[in-house]
C-alpha positions in Angstrom: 5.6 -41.4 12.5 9.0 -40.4 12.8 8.8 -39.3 8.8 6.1 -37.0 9.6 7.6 -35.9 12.7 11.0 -34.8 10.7 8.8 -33.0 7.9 6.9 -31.2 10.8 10.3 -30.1 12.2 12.1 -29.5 8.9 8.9 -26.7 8.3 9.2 -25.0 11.9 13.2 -25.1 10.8 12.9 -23.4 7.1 10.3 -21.0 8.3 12.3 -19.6 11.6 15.5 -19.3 9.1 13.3 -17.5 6.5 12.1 -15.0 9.1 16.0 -15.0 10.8 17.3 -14.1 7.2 15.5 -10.9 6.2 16.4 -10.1 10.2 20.0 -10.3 10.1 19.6 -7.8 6.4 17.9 -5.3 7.9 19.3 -5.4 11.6 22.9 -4.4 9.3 20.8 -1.6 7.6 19.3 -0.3 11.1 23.3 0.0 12.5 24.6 1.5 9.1 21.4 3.7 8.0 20.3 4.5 11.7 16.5 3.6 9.9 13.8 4.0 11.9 11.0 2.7 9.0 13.7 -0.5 9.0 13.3 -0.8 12.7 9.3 -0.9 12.6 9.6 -3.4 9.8 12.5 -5.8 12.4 10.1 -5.5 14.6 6.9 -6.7 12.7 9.4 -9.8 11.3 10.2 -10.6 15.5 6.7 -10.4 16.3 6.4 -13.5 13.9 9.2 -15.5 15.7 7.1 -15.0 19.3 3.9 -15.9 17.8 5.2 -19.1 16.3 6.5 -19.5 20.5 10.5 -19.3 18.7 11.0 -17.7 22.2 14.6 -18.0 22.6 14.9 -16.6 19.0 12.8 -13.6 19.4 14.8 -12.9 22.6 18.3 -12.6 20.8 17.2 -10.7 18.1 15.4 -8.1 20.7 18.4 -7.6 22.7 20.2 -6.7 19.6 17.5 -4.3 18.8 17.5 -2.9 22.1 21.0 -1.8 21.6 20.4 -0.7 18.4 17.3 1.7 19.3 19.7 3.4 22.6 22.2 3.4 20.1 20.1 5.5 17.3 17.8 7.2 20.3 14.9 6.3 19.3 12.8 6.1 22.3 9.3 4.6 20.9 11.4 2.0 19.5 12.9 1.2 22.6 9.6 0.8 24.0 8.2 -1.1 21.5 11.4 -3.8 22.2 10.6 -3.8 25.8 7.0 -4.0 25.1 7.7 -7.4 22.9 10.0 -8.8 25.7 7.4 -8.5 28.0 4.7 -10.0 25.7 7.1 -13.2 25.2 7.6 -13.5 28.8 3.9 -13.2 29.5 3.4 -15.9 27.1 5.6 -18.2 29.2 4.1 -16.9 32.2 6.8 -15.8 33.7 4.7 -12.7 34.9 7.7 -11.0 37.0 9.9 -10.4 34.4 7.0 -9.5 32.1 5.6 -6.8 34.4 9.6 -5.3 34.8 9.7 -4.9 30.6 6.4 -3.5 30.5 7.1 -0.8 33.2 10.3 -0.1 31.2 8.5 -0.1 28.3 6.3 2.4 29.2 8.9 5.0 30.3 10.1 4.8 26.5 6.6 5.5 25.6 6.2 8.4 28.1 9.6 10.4 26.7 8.3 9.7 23.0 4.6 10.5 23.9 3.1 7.8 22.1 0.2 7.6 23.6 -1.3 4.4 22.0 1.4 2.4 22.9 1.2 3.1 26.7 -2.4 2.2 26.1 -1.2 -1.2 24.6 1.0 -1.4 27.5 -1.5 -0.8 30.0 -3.8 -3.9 28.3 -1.5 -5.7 29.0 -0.6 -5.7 32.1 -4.4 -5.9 32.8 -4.1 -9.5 31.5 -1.7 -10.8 33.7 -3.6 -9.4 36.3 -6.3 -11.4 34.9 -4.6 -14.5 35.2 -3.3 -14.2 39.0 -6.6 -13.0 39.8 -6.0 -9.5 41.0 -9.5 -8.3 39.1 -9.2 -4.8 41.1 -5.6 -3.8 39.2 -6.6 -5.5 35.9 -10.1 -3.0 35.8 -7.3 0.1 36.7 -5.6 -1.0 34.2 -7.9 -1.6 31.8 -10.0 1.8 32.9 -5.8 3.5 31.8 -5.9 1.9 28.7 -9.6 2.7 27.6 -8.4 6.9 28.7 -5.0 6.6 26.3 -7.5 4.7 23.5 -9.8 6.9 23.2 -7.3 10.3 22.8 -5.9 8.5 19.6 -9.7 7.9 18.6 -8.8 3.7 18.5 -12.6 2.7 18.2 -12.0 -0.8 17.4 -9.7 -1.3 20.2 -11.9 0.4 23.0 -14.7 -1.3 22.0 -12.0 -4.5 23.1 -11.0 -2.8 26.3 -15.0 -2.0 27.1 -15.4 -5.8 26.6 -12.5 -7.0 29.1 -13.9 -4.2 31.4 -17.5 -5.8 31.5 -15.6 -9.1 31.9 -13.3 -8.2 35.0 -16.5 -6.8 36.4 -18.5 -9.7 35.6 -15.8 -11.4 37.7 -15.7 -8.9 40.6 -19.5 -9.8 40.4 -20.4 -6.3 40.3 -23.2 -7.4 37.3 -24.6 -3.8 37.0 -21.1 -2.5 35.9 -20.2 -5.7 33.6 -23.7 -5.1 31.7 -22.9 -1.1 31.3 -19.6 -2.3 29.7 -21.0 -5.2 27.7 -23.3 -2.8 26.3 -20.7 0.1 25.4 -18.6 -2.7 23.7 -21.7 -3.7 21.6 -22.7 0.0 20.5 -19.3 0.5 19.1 -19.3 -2.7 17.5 -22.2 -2.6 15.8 -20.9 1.6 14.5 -17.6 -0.2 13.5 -18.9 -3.4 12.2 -16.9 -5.5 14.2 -16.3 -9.1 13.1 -16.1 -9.5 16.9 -19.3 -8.1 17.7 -20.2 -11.6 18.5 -17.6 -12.3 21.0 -19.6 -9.2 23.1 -22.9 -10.7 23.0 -21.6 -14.1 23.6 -20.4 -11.9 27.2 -23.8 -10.2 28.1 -25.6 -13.4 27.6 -23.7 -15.2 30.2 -23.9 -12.3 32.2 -28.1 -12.3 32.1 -27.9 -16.1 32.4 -26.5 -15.6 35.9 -29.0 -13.1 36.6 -31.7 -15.3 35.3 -33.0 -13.2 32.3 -32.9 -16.6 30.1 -35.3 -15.2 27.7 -32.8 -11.8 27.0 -30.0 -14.4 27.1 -31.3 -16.5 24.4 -32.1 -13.5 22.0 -28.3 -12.3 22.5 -26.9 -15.2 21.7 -29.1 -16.4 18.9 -28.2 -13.2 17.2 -24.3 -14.0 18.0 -24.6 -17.5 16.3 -25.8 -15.6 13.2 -23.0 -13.2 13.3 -20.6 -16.1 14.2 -21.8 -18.2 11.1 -21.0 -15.5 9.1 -18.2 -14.5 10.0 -16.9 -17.8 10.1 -16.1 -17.6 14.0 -15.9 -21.4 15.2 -14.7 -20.7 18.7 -17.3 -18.1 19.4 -20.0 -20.6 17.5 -18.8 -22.8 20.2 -19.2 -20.6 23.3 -22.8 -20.1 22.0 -24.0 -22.9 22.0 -22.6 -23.5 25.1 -24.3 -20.8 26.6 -27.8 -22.0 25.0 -26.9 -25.4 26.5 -26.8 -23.7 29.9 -30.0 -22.1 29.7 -31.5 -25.3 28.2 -29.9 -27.3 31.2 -31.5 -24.7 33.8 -35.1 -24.9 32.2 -34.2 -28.8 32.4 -34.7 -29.8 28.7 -32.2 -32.3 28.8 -32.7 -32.9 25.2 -32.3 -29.8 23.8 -29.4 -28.7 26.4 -27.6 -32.3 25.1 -28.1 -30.7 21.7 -26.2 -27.5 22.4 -23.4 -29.3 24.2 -22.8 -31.6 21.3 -22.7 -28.9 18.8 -20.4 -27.0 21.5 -18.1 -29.9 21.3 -17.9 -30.3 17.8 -17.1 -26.7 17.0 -14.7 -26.5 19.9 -12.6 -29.2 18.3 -13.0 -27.4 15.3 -11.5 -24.5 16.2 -9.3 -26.6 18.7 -10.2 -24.7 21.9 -9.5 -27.4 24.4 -11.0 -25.9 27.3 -14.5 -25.7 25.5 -14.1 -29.0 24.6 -13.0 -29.8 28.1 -16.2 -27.9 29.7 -18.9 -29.3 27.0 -17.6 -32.4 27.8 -18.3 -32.9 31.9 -21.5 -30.9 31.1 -23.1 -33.0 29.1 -21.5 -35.8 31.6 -23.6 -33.4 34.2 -27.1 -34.3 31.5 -25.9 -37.8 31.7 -26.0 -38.0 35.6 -29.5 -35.8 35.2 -31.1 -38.4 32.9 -29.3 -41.8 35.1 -27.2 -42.5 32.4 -24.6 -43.1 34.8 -21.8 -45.5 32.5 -21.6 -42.4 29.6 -21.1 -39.7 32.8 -18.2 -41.6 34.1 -16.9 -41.8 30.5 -17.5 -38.0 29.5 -16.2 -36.9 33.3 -13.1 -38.9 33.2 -12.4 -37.7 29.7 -12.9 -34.2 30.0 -11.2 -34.5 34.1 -7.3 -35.4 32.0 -8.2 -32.8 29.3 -8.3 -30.6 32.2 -5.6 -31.8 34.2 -3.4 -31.2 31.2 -4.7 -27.9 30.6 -4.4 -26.8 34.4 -7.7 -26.0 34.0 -8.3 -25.6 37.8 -11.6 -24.1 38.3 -13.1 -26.0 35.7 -11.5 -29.4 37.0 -13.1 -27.9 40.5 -16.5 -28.0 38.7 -15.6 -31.9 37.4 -14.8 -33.1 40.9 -18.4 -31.5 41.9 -19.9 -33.7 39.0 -17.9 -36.4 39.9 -19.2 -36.2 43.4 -22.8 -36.0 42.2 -22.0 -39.0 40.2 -21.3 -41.1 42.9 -24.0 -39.9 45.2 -26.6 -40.7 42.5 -25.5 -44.6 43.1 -25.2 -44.0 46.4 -21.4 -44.4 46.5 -21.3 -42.1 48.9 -17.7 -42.6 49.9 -16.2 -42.4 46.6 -18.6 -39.3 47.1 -16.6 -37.8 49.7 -13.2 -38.8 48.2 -14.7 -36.4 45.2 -15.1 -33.5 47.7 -11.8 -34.0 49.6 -10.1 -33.8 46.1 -11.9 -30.4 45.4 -11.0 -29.4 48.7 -7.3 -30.3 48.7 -7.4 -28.4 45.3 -9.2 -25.2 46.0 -6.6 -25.0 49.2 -3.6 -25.5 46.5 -5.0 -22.9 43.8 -5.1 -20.6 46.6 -1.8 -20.6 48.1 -0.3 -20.7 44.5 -2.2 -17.5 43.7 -1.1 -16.1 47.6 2.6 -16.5 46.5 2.1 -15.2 43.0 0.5 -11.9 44.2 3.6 -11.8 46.8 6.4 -12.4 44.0 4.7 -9.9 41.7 4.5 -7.3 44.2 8.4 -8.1 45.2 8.8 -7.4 41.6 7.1 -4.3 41.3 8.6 -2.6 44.4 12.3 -3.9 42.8 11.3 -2.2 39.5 10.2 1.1 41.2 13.3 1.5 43.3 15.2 1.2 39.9 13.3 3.4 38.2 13.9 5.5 40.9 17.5 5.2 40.7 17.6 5.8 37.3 15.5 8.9 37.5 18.2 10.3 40.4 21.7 9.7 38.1 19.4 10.9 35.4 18.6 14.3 37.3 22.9 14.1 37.8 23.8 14.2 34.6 21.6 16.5 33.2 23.2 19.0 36.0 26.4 18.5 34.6 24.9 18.3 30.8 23.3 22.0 31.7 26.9 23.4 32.6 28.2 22.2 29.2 25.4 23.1 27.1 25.5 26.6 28.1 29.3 26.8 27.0 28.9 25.2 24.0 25.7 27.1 22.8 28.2 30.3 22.8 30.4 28.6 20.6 27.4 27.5 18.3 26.0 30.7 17.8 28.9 32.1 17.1 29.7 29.3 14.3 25.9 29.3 13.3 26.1 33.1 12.3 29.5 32.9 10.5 28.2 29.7 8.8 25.3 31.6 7.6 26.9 34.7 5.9 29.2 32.2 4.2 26.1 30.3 3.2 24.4 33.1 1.6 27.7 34.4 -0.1 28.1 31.2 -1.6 24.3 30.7 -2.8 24.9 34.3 -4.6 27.7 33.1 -6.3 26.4 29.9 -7.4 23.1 32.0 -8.5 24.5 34.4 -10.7 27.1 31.5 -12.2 23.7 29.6 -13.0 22.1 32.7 -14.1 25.1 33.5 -16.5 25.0 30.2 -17.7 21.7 30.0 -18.6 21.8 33.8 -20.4 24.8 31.9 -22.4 23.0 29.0 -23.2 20.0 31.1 -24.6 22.4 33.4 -27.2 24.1 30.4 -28.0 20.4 28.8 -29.1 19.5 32.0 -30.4 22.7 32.3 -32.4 22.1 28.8 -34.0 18.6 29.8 -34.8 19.7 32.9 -36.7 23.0 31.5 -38.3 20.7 28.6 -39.6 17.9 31.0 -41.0 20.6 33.0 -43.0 22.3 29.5 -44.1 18.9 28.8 -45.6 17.9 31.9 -47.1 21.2 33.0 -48.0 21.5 29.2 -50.1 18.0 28.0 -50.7 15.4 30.2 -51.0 18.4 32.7 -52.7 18.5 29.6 -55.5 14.9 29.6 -55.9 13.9 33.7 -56.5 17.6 34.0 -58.7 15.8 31.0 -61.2 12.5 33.0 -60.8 14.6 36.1 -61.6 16.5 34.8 -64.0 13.5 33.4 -65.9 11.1 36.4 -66.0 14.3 38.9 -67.0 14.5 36.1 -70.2 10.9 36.7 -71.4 11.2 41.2 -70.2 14.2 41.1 -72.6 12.7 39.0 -75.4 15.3 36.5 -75.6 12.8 33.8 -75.6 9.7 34.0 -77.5 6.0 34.2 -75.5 5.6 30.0 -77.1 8.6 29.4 -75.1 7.8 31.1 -72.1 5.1 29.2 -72.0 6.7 25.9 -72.2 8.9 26.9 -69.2 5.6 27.8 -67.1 4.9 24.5 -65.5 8.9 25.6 -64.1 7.9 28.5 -62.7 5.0 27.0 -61.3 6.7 24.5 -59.5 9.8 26.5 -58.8 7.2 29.3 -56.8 5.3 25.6 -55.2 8.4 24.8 -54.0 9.6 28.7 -52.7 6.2 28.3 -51.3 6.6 25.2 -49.5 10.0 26.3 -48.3 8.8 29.8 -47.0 5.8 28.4 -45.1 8.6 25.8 -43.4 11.1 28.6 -42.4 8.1 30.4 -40.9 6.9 27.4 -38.7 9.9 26.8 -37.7 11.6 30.1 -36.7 8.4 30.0 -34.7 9.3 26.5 -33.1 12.3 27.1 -32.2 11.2 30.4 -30.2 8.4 28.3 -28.6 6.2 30.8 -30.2 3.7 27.7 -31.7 0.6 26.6 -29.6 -2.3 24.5 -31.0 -5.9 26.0 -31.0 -8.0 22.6 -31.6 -11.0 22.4 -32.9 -13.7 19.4 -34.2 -13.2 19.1 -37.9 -12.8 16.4 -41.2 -9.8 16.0 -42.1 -11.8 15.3 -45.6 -11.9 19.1 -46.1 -8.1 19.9 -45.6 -6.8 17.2 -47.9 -9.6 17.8 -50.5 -8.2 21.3 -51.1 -4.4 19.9 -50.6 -5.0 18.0 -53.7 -6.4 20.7 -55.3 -3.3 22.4 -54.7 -1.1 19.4 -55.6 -2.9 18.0 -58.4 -0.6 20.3 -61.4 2.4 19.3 -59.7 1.2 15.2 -59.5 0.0 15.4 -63.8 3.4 16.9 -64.3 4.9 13.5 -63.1 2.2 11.6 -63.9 1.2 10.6 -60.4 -2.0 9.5 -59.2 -3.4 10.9 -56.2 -6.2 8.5 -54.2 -7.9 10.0 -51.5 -9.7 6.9 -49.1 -10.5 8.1 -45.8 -13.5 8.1 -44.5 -15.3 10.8 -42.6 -12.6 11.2 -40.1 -13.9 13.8 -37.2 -10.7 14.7 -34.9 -10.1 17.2 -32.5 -6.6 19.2 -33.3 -5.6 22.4 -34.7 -6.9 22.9 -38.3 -4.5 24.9 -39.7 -1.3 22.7 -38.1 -3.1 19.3 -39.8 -2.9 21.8 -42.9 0.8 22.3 -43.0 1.6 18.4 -42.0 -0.7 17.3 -44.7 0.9 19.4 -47.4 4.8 18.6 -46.6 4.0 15.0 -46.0 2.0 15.0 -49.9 4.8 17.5 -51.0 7.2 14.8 -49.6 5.3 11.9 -51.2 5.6 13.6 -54.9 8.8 14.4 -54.4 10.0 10.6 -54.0 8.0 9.4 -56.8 8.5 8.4 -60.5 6.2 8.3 -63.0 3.2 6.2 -62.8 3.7 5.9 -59.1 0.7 6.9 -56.7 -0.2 8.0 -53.3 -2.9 7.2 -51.1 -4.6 8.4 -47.9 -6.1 5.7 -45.5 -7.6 6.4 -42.1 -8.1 3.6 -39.2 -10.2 4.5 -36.3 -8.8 3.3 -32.9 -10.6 3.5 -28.8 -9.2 7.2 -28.4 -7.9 8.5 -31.7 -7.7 8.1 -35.8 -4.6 6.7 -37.7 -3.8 8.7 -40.9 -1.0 7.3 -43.3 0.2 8.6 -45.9 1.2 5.9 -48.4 3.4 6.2 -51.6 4.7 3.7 -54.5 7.7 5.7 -54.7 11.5 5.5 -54.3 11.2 4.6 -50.7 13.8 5.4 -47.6 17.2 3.5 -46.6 16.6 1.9 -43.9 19.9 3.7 -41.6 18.3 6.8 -43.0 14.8 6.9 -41.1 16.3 7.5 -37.9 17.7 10.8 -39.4 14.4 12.0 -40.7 13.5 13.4 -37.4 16.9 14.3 -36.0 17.8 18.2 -34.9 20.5 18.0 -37.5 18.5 18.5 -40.9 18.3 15.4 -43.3 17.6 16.2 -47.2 18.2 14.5 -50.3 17.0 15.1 -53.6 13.8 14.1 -55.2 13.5 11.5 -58.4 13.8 15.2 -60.5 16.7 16.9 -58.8 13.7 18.8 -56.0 16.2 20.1 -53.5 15.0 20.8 -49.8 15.9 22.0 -46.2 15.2 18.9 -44.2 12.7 20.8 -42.4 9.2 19.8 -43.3 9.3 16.9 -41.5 10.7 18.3 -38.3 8.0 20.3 -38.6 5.6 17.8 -39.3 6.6 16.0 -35.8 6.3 19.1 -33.6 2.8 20.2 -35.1 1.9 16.7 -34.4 3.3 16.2 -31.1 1.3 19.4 -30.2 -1.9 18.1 -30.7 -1.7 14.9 -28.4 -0.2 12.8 -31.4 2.4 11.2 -32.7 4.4 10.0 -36.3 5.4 6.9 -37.7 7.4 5.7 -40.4 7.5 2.5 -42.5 9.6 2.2 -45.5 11.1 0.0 -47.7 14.0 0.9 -50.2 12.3 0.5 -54.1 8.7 0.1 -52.5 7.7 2.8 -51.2 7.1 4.5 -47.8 3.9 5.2 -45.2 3.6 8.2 -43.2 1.2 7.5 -40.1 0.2 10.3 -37.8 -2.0 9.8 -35.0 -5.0 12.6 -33.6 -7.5 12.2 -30.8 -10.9 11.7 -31.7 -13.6 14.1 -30.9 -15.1 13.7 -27.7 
C-alpha cells in the first residue's frame, strides 16, 4: 500500500515538474521577447497545473504572469490571468475572492474588447451563482454571456449557455421558459452535431417528467441513450437511465424502474460520478421500501446516506432522510420515524442559514470590489489629466522629429537605390564582358584552328601540290575537321544564347527513336573511321520536351562518347521508364573519366581534354547539355569508371 501510494505521488511529482519546466523557459522568453504568442502558450501550460487541482502552483506562476502582462501591456492577457485566478478559486469554493478576479478580469477584457472572453467571464460567474443558489443573477448572467456569444458567432458554446439557461429556469420552476431553452439548445446541437446533444435531452426529459408528459419523456431520453452509447458518454448513459428509472417508478413498475436504477449505478461508477451513484442508490432503497424489502432498503439508504455525507450532498441527503423516514414508518417505527424528520428538519434549517451568510459575504464582496474599481477609475481619470498636458508638449516635439526623420529617410533610400542600381549595371557589363572576352577566346583559338586546317588543306589541292588520289585520302580529315567546326559552331551558338537567357524550351510529344535514328546517321562515318559500333536499344520512348534541345544533347553527348573511344569500343542507348518520366543513358566502352574530374564536367569554368585521337574541344557541350536539360524539367547523371567506360543518364517527363 505504501509502494503504490509513493508510485502515485512520484507521478503527480514528475508530471507538475514537467509542466513547471517548459513554464519557467518560456516565462524568461515572455520578460526578454515581450511575446504575446508565448504568453497564450504559459497560459494553456497553467491551465494544466489547475486542472490537475496543483492550486498553489498555478497561483505562483499567475502572479508572475500578471506582472509580466502589466509589464508588456497586454490587456487581454491580463484578463485572461485574472480570469484563471478566479477559476482556481472557484474550484476551491472560495467564491469571494473568485467573484473579485473575475470582475477584474473583465475590465481587461473591456479595454482589449475581447468580446468572447467577457462572455466566458460572464459563465462563470453564472455558476457560482449556481451553487449559492442565487438562480435570478446566474439567468442575468447567463442571458450576458449568451449576447457576447453570439456576436463572435460561438455556436457550440451558446448552444451550452441555452442549456444552463433552461436549467436555472428549470430551477426557478418557471417550466415554460426551461423548455424554450432546452429546445434552442437541442436545435443548435443537432446543426452542430454536438457530442453533447445528449446532455440537452437528458435536461428536457426531466423537465416533462415533472410535468408529467412521461410518454414525451421516454422518447427524449431513449434517443439520448443512443447518442450517449455512441458517443461513448457514461455519465450522461447514467443520468438516462436514471431518468427512465423515475418514470418507471411513477407508473410503479417496480421491476423495470429497479432495472434502470441498477444500470444507473453501474455506469455511474463507471464514469465515477458519485452523486449518481449516491442518488441511484437510496432510489432503488426507495423500490426496496415499495416492494417490503425492508433489510436491502436499510442497506442501500445507509450506503448511499455516507456517500452523501461525504459528498455534502445536502438536498439529496434531504431526500435520504425522507426515505429513511418512510422506512421506518413502513414497520411502524414511528419514532425512529420522527427522529428521520427532525434530522431533515435540523438540516434544511442549517443549509439555509449557510446559504443566508454566503449571499451576505458575497454581496460584501462585490460592494468592496466596486468601490475599488471605483477608485481606480478616479486616479485613473487623474493621471490621464496630467498625461493630456504632457502629451500635447511632446507631440510638438514628435512632429517636428517625425518630419526631419523622414526627409533623412528618403535621402538615404535614394542613395542606397542608386548605389544598388550602379551595382547591379556593373555586375551586368562585368557578365557581359566575360561573355564576349570568352566568345573571342574561342573563336580567336579554336574555331580559328579548325577553318586555318580547312584552309590550309583546300589551298594544297587549288595549287596542285597534292595529287586528286591524295586529296582523297585526306577527305575523311576534312570531314571530320568540318564535324567537329560543326559541332563547335552549334555549341558557341547555344551558349552565347544561355548565357543572355535568350533559351526557352517549346515541348512537345515525340520519340526520342526519331532524333537518335538520324544522329547516327550523322555519326555513323565518324564511328567506321574508329571502328566503333553504335547500338541503338530504346524502346518507343514518348516524352514531352523540346525536340530540337533533345537534338543538340543527343549529338554532343554521342559526339562525346566517340571522342573517348578506341577502336573496337561501342556505345549504346538504353531507356528505363519510371512513375513520371524516362531515363536515357548514354553508355560507352571507352577511356572513361577520373574520378576528381567528374565534378568538373559541369563546372562554369570549362573542362576539356583531348580525345583517344588528339580531338580538341571547348568544354562546352556538356554545359550545354545540363542547361537544355534542366529546361525541360530534367536532369543529368554521370557514372564513370577510369579504363571502363562512362554512362550519361538524362532524365525527361513522360507524356501526359
Amino acid at each position: 500500500m505504501k509502494k503504490t501510494y509513493f508510485i502515485i505521488l512520484l507521478f503527480v511529482s514528475s508530471f507538475c515538474f514537467a509542466q513547471q519546466k517548459p513554464l519557467d523557459s518560456i516565462i524568461q522568453k515572455i520578460n526578454t521577447s515581450k511575446d504575446t504568442i508565448a504568453f497564450d502558450t504559459a497560459m494553456s501550460y497553467l491551465k494544466k497545473l489547475w486542472i490537475q487541482e496543483q492550486y498553489e502552483t498555478a497561483l505562483s506562476y499567475e502572479n508572475q504572469l500578471l506582472a509580466l502582462s502589466k509589464k508588456i501591456k497586454y490587456d487581454k492577457g491580463t484578463g485572461d490571468v485574472y480570469n484563471q485566478i478566479g477559476n482556481v478559486y472557484n474550484l476551491t469554493n472560495k467564491y469571494i475572492k473568485a467573484f473579485h478576479n473575475y470582475d477584474k478580469a473583465a475590465i481587461f477584457y473591456k479595454i482589449a474588447n475581447h468580446l468572447r472572453g467577457i462572455a466566458i467571464i460572464n459563465n462563470n460567474k453564472s455558476t457560482i451563482e449556481q451553487k449559492q443558489g442565487n438562480l435570478e443573477n446566474a439567468i442575468n448572467y447567463l442571458v450576458a454571456a449568451n449576447v457576447y456569444f453570439a456576436r463572435v458567432n460561438d455556436s457550440v458554446v451558446l448552444s451550452s449557455t441555452y442549456n444552463n439557461i433552461g436549467n436555472v429556469y428549470s430551477d426557478l420552476g418557471e417550466n415554460k421558459l426551461a423548455e424554450e431553452y432546452y429546445i434552442k439548445s437541442i436545435i443548435l446541437k443537432r446543426k452542430s452535431k454536438s457530442r453533447k446533444l445528449g446532455a440537452s435531452l437528458n435536461n428536457l426529459a426531466l423537465l416533462y417528467i415533472s410535468l408529467k408528459k412521461l410518454d414525451t419523456a421516454k422518447v427524449l431520453i431513449k434517443e439520448s441513450l443512443e447518442l450517449n452509447k455512441k458517443n461513448k458518454k457514461t455519465a450522461s448513459i447514467a443520468l438516462a437511465y436514471n431518468r427512465l428509472g423515475s418514470i418507471a417508478l411513477i407508473n410503479k413498475d417496480y421491476q423495470k424502474s429497479r432495472k434502470y436504477y441498477d444500470s444507473s449505478h453501474v455506469a455511474a461508477a463507471k464514469a465515477k460520478d458519485s452523486r449518481v451513484v449516491a442518488n441511484a442508490k437510496q432510489q432503488l432503497g426507495l423500490i426496496a421500501v415499495r416492494t417490503k424489502n425492508y433489510k436491502r432498503a436499510e442497506n442501500l439508504l445507509s450506503e448511499a446516506r455516507k456517500e452523501l455525507v461525504e459528498l455534502k450532498a445536502y438536498p439529496l441527503l434531504l431526500t435520504n432522510y425522507q426515505h429513511s423516514a418512510t422506512l421506518d414508518s413502513a414497520r411502524r417505527d414511528f419514532r425512529e420515524a420522527f427522529a428521520w424528520q427532525k434530522k431533515y428538519q435540523q438540516l434544511s434549517d442549517q443549509t439555509t442559514s449557510e446559504e443566508t451568510t454566503k449571499k451576505i459575504e458575497l454581496a460584501k464582496a462585490r460592494f468592496e470590489s466596486e468601490m475599488e474599481q471605483l477608485q481606480r477609475i478616479d486616479e485613473q481619470e487623474k493621471r490621464e489629466i496630467q498625461s493630456k498636458e504632457k502629451i500635447f508638449t511632446y507631440r510638438i516635439f514628435t512632429y517636428i522629429s517625425l518630419v526631419i526623420t523622414l526627409v533623412i529617410l528618403i535621402f538615404l533610400i535614394y542613395i542606397i537605390k542608386s548605389r544598388r542600381e550602379r551595382k547591379r549595371y556593373v555586375k551586368e557589363l562585368n557578365e557581359s564582358n566575360e561573355v564576349k572576352n570568352k566568345l573571342f577566346s574561342i573563336i580567336s583559338h579554336d574555331l580559328k584552328n579548325e577553318v586555318h586546317g580547312l584552309e590550309g588543306s583546300l589551298n594544297l589541292l587549288k595549287e596542285e601540290t597534292i595529287s586528286t588520289e591524295e586529296f582523297k585520302e585526306i577527305v575523311p580529315l576534312l570531314a571530320n575537321r568540318t564535324h567537329q567546326t560543326s559541332i563547335l559552331l552549334n555549341n558557341l551558338l547555344n551558349w552565347s544564347k544561355s548565357q543572355m537567357k535568350e533559351l526557352n524550351a517549346k515541348p512537345t510529344a515525340f520519340d526520342i527513336n526519331e532524333v537518335i535514328s538520324s544522329k547516327f546517321i550523322f555519326f555513323k562515318p565518324k564511328a567506321l573511321q574508329k571502328d566503333i559500333k553504335l547500338n541503338n536499344k530504346l524502346d518507343p520512348t514518348m516524352v514531352f520536351a523540346d525536340k530540337d534541345m533533345f537534338a543538340i544533347v543527343s549529338q554532343n553527348l554521342i559526339a562525346n562518347a566517340i571522342k573517348f573511344c578506341n577502336p573496337g569500343d561501342s556505345i549504346t542507348l538504353l531507356s528505363k521508364e519510371k512513375e513520371q518520366y524516362y531515363e536515357i543513358c548514354f553508355e560507352d566502352t571507352g577511356v572513361g573519366i577520373e574520378e576528381e574530374n567528374i565534378n568538373k564536367l559541369f563546372a562554369e569554368d570549362t573542362f576539356t581534354t583531348t580525345g583517344t585521337q588528339q580531338e580538341t574541344g571547348t568544354g562546352l557541350g556538356l554545359r550545354i547539355c545540363k542547361e537544355l536539360i534542366e529546361l525541360n524539367q530534367g536532369e543529368i547523371m554521370v557514372k564513370s569508371i577510369a579504363g571502363k567506360g562512362s554512362s550519361f543518364c538524362i532524365t525527361l517527363p513522360k507524356v501526359a
